[in-house]
Backbone bond lengths (Angstrom), bond angles and torsions (degrees), N, CA, C in turn:
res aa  C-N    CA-C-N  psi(-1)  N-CA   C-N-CA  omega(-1)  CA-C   N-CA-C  phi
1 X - - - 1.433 - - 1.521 107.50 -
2 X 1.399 124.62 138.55 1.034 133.66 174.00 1.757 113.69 -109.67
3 X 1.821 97.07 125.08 1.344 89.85 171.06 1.698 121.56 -94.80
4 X 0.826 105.51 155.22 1.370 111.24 -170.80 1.724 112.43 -86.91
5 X 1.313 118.69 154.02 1.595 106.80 -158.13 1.587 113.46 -88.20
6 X 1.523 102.08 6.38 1.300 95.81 158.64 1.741 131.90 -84.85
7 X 1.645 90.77 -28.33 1.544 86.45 163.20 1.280 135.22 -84.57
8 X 1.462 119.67 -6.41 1.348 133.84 147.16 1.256 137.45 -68.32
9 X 1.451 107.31 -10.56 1.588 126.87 173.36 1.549 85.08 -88.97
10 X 1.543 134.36 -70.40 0.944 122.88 -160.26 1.201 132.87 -61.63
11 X 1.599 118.09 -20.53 1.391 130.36 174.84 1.770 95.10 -79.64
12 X 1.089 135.43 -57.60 1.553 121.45 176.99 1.256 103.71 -68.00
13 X 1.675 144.21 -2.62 1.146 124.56 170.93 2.300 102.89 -67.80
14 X 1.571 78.18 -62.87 1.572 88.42 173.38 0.803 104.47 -24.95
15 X 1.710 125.19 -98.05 1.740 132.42 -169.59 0.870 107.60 -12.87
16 X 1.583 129.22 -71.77 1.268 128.83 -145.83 1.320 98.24 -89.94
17 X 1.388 141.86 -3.73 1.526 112.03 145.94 1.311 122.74 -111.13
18 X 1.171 123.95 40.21 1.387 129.17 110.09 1.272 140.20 -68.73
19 X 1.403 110.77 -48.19 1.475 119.02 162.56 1.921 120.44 -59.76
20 X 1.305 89.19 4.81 1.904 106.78 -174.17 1.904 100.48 -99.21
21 X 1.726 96.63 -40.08 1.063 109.50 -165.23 1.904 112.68 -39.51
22 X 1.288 90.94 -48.59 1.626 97.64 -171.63 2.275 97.47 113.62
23 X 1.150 97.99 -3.71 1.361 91.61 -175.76 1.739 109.10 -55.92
24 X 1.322 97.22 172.55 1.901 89.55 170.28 1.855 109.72 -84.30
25 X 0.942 102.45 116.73 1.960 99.29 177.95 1.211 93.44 -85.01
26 X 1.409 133.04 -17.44 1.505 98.17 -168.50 1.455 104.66 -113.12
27 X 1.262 136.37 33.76 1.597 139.01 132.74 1.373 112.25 -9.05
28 X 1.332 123.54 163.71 1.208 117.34 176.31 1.435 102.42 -87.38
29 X 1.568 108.48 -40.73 1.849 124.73 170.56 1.428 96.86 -36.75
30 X 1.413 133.84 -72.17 1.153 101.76 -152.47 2.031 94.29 -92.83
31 X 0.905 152.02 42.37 0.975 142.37 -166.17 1.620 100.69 -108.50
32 X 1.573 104.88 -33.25 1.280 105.15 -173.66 2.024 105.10 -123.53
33 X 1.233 114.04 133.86 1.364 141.07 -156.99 1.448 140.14 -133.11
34 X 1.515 111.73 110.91 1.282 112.64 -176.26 1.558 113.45 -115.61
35 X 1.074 143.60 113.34 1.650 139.51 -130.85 2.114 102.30 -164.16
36 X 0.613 116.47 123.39 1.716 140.09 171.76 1.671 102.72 -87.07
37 X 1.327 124.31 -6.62 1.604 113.77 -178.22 1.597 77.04 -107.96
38 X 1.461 103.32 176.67 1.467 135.27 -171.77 1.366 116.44 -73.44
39 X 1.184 121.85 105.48 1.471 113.31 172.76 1.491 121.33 -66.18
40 X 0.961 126.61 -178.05 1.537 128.32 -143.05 1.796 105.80 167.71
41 X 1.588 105.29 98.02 1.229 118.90 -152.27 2.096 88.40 -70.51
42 X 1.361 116.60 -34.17 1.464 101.10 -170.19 1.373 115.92 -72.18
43 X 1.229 120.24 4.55 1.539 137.22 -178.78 1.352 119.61 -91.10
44 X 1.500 106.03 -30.93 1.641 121.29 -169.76 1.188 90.44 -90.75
45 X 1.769 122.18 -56.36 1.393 125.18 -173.73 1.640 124.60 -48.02
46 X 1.532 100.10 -23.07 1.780 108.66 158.64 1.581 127.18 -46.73
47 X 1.236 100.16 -47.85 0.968 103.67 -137.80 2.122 85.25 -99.92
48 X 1.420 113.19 23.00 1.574 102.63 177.95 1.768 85.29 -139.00
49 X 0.707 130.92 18.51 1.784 130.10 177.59 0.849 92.70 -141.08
50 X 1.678 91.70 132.88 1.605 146.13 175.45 1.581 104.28 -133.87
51 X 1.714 108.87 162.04 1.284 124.49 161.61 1.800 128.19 -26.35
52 X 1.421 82.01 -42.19 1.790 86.43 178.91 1.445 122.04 -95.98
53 X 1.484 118.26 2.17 1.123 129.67 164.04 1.646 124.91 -77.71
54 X 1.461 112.12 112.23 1.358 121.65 176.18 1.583 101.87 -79.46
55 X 0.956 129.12 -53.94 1.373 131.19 -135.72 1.522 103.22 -127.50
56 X 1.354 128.46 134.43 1.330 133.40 164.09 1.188 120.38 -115.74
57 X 1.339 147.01 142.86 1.092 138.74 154.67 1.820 126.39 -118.78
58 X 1.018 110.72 142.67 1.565 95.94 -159.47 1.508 99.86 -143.62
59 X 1.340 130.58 120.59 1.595 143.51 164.23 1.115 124.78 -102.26
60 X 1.478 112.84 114.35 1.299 139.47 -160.99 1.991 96.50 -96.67
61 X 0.944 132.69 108.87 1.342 147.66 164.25 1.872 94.07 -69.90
62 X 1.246 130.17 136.68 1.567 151.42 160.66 1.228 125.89 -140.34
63 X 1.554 106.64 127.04 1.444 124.92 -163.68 2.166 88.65 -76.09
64 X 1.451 101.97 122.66 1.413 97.49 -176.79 1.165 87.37 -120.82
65 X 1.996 110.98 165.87 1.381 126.97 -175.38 1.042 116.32 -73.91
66 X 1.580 135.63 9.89 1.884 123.10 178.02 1.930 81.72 -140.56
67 X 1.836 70.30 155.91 1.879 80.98 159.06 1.473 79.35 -172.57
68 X 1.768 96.98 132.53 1.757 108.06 163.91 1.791 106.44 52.86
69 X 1.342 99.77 51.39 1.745 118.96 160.61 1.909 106.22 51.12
70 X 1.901 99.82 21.44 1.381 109.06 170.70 1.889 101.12 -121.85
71 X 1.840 100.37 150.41 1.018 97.42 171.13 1.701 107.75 -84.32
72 X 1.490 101.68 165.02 1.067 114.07 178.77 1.357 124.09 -106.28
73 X 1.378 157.78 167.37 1.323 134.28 -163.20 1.777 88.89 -150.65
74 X 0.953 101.31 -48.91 2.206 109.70 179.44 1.627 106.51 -155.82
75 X 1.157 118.32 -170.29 1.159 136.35 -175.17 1.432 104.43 -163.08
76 X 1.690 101.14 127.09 1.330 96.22 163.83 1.526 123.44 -119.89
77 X 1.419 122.30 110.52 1.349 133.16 -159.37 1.944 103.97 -70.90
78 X 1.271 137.05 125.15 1.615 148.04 149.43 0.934 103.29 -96.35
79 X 1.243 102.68 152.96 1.352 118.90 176.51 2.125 112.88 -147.09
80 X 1.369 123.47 142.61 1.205 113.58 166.51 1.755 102.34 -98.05
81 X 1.715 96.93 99.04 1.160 111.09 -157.19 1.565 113.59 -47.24
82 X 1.424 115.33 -49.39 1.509 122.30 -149.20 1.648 94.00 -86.32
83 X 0.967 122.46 -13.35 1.689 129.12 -174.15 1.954 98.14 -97.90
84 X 1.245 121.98 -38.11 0.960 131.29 -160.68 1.704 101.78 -84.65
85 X 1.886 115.60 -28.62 1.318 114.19 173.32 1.535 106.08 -85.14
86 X 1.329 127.03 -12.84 1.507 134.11 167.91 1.140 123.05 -55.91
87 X 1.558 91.57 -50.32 1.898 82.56 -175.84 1.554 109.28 -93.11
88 X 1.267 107.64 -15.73 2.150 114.42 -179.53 1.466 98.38 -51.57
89 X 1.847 110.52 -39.90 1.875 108.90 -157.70 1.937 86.48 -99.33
90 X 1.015 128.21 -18.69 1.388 117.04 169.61 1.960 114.28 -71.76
91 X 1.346 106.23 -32.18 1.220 114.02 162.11 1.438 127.38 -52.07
92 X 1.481 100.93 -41.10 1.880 111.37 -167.35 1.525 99.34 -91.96
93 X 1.290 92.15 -12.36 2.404 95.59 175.08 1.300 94.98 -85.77
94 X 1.068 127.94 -54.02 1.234 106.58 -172.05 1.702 138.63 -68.48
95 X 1.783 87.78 -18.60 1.193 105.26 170.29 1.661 116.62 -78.94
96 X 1.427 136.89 -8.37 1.410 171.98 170.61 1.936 75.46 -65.72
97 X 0.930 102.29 -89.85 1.630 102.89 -155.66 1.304 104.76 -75.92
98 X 1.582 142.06 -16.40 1.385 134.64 160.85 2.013 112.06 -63.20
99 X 1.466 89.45 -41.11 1.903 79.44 -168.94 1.893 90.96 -130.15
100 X 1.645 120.66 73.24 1.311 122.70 -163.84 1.749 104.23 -52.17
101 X 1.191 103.04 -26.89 1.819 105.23 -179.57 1.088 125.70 -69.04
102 X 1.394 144.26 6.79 1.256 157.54 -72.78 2.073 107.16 177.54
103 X 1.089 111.74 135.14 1.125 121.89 177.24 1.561 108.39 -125.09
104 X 1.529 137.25 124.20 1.148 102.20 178.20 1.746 103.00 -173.72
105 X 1.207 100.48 152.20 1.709 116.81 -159.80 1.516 105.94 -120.23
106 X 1.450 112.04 156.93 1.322 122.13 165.23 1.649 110.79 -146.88
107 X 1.252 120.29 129.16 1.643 126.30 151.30 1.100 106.98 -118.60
108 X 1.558 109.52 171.27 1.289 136.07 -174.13 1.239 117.24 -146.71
109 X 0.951 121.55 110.76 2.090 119.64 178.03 1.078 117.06 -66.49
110 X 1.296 122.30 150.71 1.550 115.96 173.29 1.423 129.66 -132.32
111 X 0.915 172.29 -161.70 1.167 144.52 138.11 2.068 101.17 100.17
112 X 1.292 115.94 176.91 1.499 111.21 178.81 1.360 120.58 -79.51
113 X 1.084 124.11 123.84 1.373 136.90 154.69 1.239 141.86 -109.34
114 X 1.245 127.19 160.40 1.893 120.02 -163.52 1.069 90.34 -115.73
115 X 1.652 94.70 -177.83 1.409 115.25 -172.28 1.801 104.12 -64.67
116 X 1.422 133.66 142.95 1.456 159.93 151.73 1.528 92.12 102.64
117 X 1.486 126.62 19.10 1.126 116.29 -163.59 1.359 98.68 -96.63
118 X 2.081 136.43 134.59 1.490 129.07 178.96 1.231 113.42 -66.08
119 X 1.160 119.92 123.51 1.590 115.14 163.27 1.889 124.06 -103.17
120 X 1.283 92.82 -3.26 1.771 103.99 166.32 1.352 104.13 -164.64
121 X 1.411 97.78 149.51 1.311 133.80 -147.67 1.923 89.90 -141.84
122 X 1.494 103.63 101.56 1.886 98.26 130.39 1.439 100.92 -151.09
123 X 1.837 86.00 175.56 1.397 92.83 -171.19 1.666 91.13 -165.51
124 X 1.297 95.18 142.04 1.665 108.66 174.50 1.586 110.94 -136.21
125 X 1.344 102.09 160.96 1.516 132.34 -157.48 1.278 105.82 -118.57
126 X 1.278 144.71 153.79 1.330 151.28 115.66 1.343 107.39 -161.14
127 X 1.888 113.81 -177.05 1.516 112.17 174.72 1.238 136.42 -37.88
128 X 1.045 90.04 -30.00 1.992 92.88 -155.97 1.811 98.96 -139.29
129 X 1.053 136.33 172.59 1.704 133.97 -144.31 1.620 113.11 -126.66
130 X 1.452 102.78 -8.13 1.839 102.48 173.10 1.360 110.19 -94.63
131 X 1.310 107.60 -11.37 1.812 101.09 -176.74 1.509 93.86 -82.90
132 X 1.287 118.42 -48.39 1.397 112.90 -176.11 1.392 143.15 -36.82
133 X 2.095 93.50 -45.14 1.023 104.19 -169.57 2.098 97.59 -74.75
134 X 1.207 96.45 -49.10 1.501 103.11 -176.17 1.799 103.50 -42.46
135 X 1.173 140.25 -54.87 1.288 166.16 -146.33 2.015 77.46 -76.11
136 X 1.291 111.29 -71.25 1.630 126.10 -154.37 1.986 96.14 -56.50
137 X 1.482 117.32 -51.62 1.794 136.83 167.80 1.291 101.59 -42.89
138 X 1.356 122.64 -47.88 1.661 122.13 -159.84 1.678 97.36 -89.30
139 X 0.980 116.84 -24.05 1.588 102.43 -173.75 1.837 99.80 -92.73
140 X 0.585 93.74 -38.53 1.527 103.48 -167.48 1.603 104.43 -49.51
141 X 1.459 101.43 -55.22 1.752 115.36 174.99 1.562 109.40 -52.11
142 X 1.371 101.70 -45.23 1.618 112.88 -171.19 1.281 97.73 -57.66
143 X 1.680 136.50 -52.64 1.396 121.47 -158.43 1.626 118.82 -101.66
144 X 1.660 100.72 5.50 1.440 105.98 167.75 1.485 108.16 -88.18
145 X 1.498 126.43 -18.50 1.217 135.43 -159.64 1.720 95.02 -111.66
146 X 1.264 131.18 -19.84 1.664 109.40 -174.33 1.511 99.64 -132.95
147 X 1.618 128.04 -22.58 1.359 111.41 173.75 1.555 147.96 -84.40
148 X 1.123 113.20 136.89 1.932 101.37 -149.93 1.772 85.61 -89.85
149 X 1.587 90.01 103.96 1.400 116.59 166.38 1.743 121.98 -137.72
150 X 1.276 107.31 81.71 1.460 110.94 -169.99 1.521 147.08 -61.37
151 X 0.896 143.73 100.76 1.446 139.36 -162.33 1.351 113.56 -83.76
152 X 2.073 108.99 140.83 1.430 107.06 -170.96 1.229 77.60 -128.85
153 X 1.352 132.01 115.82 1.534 129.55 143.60 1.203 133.20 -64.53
154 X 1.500 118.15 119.35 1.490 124.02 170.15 1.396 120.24 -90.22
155 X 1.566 103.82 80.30 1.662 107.08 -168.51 1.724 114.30 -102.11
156 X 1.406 97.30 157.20 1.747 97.24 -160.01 1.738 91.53 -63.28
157 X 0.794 131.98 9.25 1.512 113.46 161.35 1.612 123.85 -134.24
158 X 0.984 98.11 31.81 2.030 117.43 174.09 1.211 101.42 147.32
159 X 1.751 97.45 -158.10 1.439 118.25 -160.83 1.430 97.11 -135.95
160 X 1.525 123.78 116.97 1.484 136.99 -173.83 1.684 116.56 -117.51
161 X 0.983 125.97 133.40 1.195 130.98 160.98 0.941 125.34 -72.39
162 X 1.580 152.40 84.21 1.468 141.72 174.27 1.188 126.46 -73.61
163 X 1.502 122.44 150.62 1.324 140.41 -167.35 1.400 109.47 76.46
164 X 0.894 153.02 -22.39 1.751 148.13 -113.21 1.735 95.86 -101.45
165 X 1.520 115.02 69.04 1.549 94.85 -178.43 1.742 112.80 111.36
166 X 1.103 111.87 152.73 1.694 103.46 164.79 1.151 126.83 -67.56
């Protein structure tokens, strides 16, 4: 699916007046994110850089056309939302006290998306660029491995559920 650049103007219009607002972005509330509009890595990346940040690192998750020697056509991401924002902001605490130097965000899309379309978003901040990246690997694993975020594949030859079980 292709978004068109008005709804990408409008989703960074939003952000950025919030991020205009003066609100706190770096809450843990908004730090961690479950959202049906388009993510947009220079939007997330706001909201974990500061002055003392050298280095960012940021992982873009993309819905691609094969999985398991099938094509893929969309994906439609569920989620059990209020359990699913529990463990995303229990993820980014722990990551707070795993890499304390560390600035760092997570979203998750939900809803249908096409092929090149992001469906996760993190990204971390601090001085210098090896904590980050290590900091950016460890979260990422953490919320593919503990958050109940479900996958429905729309593949050119049916309709599959991924992950669901061994």
């Amino acid at each position: 699916m292709t978004h068109t650049t008005q709804e990408s103007t409008t989703q960074e219009s939003t952000t950025q007046e919030y991020l205009d607002s003066g609100a706190d972005q770096y809450s843990l509330d908004q730090r961690a994110g479950l959202l049906t509009t388009p993510l947009l890595a220079s939007t997330i990346e706001k909201q974990v850089l500061n002055d003392q940040c050298g280095a960012v690192t940021t992982f873009c998750g993309r819905v691609r056309d094969h999985n398991e020697g099938h094509g893929v056509l969309s994906i439609v991401y569920e989620a059990y939302e209020a359990m699913a924002l529990k463990v995303i902001k229990e993820i980014l605490g722990e990551a707070d006290q795993k890499f304390p130097e560390t600035r760092s965000v997570a979203h998750h899309r939900l809803g249908t998306l096409g092929i090149g379309d992001i469906a996760v978003i993190v990204s971390v901040a601090a001085a210098h660029r090896k904590v980050t990246f290590e900091a950016c690997a460890w979260i990422i694993d953490e919320l593919k491995a503990r958050t109940p975020i479900f996958k429905h594949e729309q593949r050119d030859n049916g309709v599959v559920w991924v992950g669901l079980g061994p």
